[in-house]
C-alpha positions as MATLAB code, in Angstrom:
seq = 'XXXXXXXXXXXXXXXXXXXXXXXXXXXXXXXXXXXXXXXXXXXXXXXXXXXXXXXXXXXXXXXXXXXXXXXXXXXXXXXXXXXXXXXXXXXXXXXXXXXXXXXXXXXXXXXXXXXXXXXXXXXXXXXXXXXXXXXXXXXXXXXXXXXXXXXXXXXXXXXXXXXXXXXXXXXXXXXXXXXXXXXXXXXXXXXXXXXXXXXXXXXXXXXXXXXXXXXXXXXXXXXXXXXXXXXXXXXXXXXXXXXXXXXXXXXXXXXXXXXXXXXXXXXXXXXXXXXXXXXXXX';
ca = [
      -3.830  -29.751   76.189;
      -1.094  -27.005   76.299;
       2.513  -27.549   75.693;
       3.353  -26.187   79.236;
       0.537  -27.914   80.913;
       1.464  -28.797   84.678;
       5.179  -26.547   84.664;
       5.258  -23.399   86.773;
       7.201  -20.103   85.644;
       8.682  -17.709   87.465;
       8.499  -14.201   85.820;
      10.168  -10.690   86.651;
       9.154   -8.220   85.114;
       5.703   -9.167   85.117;
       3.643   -6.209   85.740;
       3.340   -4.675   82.315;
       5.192   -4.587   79.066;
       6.955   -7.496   77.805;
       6.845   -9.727   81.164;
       3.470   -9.652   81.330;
       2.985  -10.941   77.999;
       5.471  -14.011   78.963;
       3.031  -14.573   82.158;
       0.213  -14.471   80.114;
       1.233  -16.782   76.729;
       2.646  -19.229   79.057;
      -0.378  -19.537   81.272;
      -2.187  -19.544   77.719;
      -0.206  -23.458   77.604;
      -0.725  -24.281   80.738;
       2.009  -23.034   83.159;
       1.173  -21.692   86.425;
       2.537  -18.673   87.031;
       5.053  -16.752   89.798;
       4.722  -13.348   89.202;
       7.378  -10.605   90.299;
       8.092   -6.702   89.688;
       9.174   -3.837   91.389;
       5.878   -1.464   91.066;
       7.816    1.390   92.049;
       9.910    3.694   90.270;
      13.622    3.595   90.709;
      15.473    6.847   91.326;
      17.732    6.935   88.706;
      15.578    5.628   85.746;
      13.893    8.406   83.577;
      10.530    7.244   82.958;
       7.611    5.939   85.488;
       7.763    1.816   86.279;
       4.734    0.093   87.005;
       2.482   -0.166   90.078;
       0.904   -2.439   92.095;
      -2.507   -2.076   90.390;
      -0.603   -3.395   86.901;
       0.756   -6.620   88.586;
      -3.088   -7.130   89.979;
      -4.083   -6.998   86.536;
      -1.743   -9.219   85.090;
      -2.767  -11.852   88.072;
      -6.439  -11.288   86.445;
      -5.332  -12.097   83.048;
      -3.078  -15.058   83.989;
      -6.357  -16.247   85.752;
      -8.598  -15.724   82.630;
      -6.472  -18.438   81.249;
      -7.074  -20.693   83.482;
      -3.887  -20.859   85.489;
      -3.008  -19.841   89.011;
      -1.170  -17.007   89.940;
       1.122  -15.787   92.608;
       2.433  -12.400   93.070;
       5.146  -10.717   94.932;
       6.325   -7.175   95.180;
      10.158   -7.179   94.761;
      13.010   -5.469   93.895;
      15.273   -7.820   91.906;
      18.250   -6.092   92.807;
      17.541   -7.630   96.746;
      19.148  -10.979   96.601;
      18.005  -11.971   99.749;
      14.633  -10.963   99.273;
      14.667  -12.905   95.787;
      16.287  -15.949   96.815;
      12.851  -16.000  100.034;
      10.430  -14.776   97.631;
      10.715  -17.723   95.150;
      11.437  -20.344   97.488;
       7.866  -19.475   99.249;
       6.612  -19.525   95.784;
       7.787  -22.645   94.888;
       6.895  -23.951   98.314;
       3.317  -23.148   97.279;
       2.954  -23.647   93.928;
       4.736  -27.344   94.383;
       8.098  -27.301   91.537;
       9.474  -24.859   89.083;
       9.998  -25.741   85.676;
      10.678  -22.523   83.776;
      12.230  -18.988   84.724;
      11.869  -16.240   82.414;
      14.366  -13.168   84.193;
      13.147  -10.410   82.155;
      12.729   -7.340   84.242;
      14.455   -4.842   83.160;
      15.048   -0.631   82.890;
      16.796    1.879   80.395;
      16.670    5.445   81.499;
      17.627    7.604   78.533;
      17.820   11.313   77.586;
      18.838   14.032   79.843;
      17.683   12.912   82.837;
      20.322   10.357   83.300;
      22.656   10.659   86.265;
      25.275    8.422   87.838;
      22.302    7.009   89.409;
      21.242    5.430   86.299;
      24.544    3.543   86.053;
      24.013    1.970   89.404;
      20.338    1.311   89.009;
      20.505   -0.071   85.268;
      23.474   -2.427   86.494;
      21.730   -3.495   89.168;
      18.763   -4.426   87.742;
      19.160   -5.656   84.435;
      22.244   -7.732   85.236;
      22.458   -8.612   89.297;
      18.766   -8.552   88.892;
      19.102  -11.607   86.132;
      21.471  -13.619   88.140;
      19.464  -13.035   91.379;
      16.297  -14.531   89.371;
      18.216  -17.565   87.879;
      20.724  -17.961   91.079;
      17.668  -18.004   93.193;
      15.570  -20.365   91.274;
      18.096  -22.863   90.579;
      18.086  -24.545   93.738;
      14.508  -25.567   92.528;
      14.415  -26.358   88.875;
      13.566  -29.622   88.345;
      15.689  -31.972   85.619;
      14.979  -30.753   82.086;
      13.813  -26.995   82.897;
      14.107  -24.042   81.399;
      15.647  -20.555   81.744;
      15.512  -17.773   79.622;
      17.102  -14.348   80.508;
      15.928  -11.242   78.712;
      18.647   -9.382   76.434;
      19.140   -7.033   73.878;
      19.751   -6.269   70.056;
      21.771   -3.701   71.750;
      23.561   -6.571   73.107;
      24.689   -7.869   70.157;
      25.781   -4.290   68.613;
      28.187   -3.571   71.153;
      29.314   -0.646   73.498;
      26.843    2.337   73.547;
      28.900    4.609   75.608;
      27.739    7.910   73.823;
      24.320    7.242   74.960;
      24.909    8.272   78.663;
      24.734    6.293   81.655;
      22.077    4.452   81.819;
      22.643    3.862   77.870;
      26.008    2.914   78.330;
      24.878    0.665   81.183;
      21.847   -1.044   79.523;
      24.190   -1.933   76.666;
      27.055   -3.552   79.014;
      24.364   -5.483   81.121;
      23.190   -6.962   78.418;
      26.080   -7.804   76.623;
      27.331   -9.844   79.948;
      23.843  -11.540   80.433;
      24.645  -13.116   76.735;
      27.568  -14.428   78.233;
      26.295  -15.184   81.359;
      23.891  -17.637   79.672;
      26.337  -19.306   76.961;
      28.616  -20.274   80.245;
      25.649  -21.005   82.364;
      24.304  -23.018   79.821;
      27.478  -25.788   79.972;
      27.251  -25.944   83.826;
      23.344  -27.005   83.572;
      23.449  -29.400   80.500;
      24.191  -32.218   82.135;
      20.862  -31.986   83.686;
      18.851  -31.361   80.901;
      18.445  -28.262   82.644;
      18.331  -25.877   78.420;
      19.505  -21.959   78.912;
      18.919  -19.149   76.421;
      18.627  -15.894   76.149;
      16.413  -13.976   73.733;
      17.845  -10.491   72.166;
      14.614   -8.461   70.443;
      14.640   -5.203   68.970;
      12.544   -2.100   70.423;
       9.501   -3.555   71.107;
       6.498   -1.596   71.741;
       6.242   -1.117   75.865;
       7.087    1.686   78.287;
      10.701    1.144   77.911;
      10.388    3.013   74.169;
       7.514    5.432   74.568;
       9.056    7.992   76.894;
      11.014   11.240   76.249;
      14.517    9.938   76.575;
      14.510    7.461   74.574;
      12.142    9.698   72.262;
      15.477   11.773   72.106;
      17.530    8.981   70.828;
      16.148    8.769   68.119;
      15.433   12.414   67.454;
      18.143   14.426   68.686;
      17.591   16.939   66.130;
      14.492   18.216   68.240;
      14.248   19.744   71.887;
      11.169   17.887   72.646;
      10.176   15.129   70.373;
       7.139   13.632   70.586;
       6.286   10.118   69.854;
       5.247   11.007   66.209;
       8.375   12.759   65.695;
      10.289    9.250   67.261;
       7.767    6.912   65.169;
      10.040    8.475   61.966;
      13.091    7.031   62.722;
      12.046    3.686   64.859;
      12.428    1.748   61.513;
      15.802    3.088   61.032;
      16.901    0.102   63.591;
      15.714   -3.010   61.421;
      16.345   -4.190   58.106;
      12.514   -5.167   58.079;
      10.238   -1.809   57.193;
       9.039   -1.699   60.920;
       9.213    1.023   63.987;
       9.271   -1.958   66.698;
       7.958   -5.449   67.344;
       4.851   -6.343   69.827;
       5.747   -7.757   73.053;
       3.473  -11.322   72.098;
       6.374  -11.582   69.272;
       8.876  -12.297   71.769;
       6.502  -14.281   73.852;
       5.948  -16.726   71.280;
       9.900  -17.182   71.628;
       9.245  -17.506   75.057;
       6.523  -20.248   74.938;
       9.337  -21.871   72.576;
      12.325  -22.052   74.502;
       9.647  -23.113   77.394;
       8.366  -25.972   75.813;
       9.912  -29.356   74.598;
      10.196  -28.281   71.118;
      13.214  -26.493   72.307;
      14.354  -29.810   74.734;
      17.928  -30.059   72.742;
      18.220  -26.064   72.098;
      20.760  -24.383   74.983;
      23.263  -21.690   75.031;
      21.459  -20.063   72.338;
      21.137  -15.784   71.729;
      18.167  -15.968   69.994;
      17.811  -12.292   67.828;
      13.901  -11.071   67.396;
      14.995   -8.004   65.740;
      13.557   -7.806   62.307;
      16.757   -8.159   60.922;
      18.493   -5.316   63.275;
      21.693   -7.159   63.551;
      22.525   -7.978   60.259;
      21.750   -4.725   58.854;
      24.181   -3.372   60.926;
      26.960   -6.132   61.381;
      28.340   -7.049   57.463;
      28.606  -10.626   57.420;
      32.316  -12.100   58.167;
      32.805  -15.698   57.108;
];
């Protein structure tokens, strides 16, 4: 018996990185699982996104536990194509019970462009509240949503860091809010909203050049051994980044009914990121 047995998810992001590790821990408890990413890249993002051969392979894995799987190639940022995609889904799959809205980009380094505002807006915030806008309509009483954020959320403006820096750090700061306001609106029906705010974590989104220059921009070209220096520099805890599963057992958390009276909650997985930076004020 899982602690998710009979609920269905809906997950964006779910090709790779941290989204497929949600689709795979909850299918690990029992959910079923509605699978959505992009699998293209974006124009104004700096590194490569995934591809349809990733999101097969997460289908394969969700499978391997035992639950079903369905998969759709979609661009968040479509609201009309969102709001079809899952209500097929759910059509199919028979009720939604959980949405994790997690896909998300941040193009760094000097390959940003104007682009990278637009496309970083677009997709990590209008692609969140497509996600939970268009699933709400099907959430049953006492679901669950859970919207991907940021330690970068929680540390404030980042406008020195470029567009799509700048961008990132704005989208997730109003997703925060987003879900604290959301979360009064749905209460009444049981209905629990949270978002989750890790540190770097150890996907695609960190191991690329631009963000490689973040964190070493006292080199022309640094590599990731140059970057794996300073990665611990962001945490209080001695650690370069957390694993993806770390967040997903957050994930499986605020999915479950151990979390059935926890809402409105930014929920930091950041080995102590935030309060190394932010003194205390009682």
């Amino acid at each position: 018996m899982g602690k998710l047995d009979n609920k269905v998810a809906v997950v964006s992001g779910a090709a790779r990185g941290q989204g497929r590790s949600h689709a795979i821990a909850l299918a690990a408890e029992g959910a079923d699982i509605i699978a959505l990413d992009i699998c293209a890249d974006l124009e104004g993002n700096t590194y490569p996104l995934s591809r349809p051969e990733d999101l097969d392979e997460t289908a394969l894995l969700v499978e391997k536990e035992g639950a079903r799987c369905f998969t759709a190639i979609l661009d968040v940022r479509e609201r009309g194509a969102v709001w079809e995609t899952i209500a097929g889904a759910v059509e199919e799959m028979g009720h939604l019970d959980i949405v994790v809205a997690n896909a998300g980009i941040c193009p760094m380094g000097k390959r940003q462009t104007l682009q990278s505002w637009s496309d970083t807006i677009d997709t990590d915030l209008v692609g969140v509240f497509n996600v939970i806008q268009g699933s709400m309509p099907h959430l049953n009483d006492g679901a669950s949503v859970i919207a991907t954020g940021s330690l970068a959320a929680q540390l404030g403006s980042a406008s020195n860091q470029g567009p799509g820096g700048s961008a990132y750090s704005l989208a997730k700061q109003m997703v925060a809010h987003y879900v604290n306001d959301l979360s009064i609106q749905l209460a009444k029906r049981m209905i629990r909203v949270n978002a989750l705010h890790p540190t770097n974590v150890n996907t695609d989104m960190l191991h690329n050049e631009g963000m490689y220059r973040v964190f070493r921009p006292d080199l022309a070209s640094p590599t990731r051994d140059d970057a794996e220096l300073s990665f611990p520099a962001m945490q209080a805890m001695p650690v370069p980044y957390i694993e993806p599963h770390d967040v997903s057992a957050a994930v499986v958390f605020l999915a479950s009914d151990d979390s059935r009276y926890i809402t409105g909650t930014q929920l930091r997985i950041d080995a102590g990121g935030f309060v190394k930076a932010k003194p205390w004020k009682g």
